[in-house]
C-alpha positions in Angstrom: 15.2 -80.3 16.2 13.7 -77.7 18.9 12.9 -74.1 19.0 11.4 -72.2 21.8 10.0 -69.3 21.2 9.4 -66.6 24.1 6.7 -63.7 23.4 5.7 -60.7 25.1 4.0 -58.2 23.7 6.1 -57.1 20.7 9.5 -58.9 22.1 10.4 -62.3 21.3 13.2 -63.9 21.9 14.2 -67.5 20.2 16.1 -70.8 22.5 17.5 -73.3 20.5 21.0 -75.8 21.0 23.9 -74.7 18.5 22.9 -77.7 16.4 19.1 -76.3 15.8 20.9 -73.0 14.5 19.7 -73.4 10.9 16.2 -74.1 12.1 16.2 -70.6 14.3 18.0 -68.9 11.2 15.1 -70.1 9.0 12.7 -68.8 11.7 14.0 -65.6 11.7 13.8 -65.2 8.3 10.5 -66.1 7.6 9.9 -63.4 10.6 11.5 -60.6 8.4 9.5 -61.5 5.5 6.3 -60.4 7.3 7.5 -58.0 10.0 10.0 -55.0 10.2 12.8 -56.7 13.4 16.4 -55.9 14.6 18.0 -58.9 15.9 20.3 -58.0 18.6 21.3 -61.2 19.2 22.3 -63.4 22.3 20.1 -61.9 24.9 20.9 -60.9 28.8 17.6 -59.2 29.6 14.1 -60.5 29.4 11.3 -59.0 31.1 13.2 -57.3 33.8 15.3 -60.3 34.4 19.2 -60.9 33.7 20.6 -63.7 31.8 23.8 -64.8 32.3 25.6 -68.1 30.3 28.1 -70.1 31.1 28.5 -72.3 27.9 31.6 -74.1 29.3 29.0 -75.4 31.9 26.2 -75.7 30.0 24.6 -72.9 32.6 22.1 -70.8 32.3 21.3 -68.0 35.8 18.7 -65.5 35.9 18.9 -62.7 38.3 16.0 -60.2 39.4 19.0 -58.0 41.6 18.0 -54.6 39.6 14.0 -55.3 40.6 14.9 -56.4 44.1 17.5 -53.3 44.1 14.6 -50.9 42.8 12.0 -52.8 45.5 14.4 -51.8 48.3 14.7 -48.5 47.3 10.9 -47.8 46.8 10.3 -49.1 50.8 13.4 -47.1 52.1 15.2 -50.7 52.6 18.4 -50.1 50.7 20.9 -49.3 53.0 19.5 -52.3 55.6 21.7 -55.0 56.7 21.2 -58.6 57.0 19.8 -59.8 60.3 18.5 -63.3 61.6 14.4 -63.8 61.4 13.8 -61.8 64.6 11.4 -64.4 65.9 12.0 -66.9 68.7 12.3 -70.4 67.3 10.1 -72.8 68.5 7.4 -70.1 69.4 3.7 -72.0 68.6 1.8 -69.7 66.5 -2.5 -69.0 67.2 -5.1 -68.2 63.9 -5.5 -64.3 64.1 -9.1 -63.2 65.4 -10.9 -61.0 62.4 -10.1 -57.4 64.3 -6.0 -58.5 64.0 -6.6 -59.7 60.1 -4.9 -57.0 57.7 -6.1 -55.2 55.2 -5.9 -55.8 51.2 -3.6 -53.3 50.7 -1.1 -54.0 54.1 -1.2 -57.4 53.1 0.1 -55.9 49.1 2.5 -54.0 50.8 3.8 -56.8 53.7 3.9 -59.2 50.5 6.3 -56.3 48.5 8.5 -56.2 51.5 9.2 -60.2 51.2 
C-alpha cells in the first residue's frame, strides 16, 4: 500500500495506484472528520502546472504552456517565431571583466527570458 500526499498551503491533492483506492478513501475520510473539504476529484492542475493521463499507457505529462504563454506575454515575446541560437558554433568564449558583469536585476530578467 502507498499514498502520496501533495500539500501546499491549503491544497492537497492525494497519488495512489487504483489498488490503494480504499486506503486514499479512508484518508479522505479521516480528513473530513477534522476539516470542512470538497473533493473535486482526478486533478489536471497543480500549482500552475497541467496534468494530463494517459492510463492506457500508464503516462503521466505535466505542462507549464499557460505560465510560459503568460512569461511571453509579460516580455512582449508572444508573437516571436522560432529561430536557431544566433551564435556562431565553435566560437571560444573569455570570463567577462567586472565592468561587462550584469546587474542583479538584468541577470532576473535575462533568466525570465530563458
Amino acid at each position: 500500500m502507498q499514498l502520496i500526499i501533495v500539500t501546499y498551503v491549503d491544497d492537497l491533492q492525494l497519488v495512489y495506484h487504483k489498488r490503494d483506492e480504499k486506503l486514499a478513501e479512508d484518508v479522505i475520510s479521516a480528513f473530513r472528520e477534522r476539516f470542512d473539504i470538497t473533493d473535486e476529484g482526478n486533478f489536471s492542475w497543480h500549482l500552475g502546472i497541467h496534468y494530463t493521463r494517459d492510463c492506457d499507457k500508464r503516462l503521466t505529462t505535466a505542462s507549464q504552456q499557460l505560465y510560459l504563454e503568460t512569461v511571453l506575454e509579460r516580455l512582449g515575446f508572444e508573437n516571436l517565431k522560432p529561430r536557431n541560437t544566433p551564435m556562431v558554433a565553435g566560437q571560444r568564449l573569455t570570463k567577462a571583466s567586472d565592468d561587462e558583469l550584469l546587474r542583479d536585476e538584468e541577470v532576473t530578467e535575462f533568466r525570465e527570458q530563458l
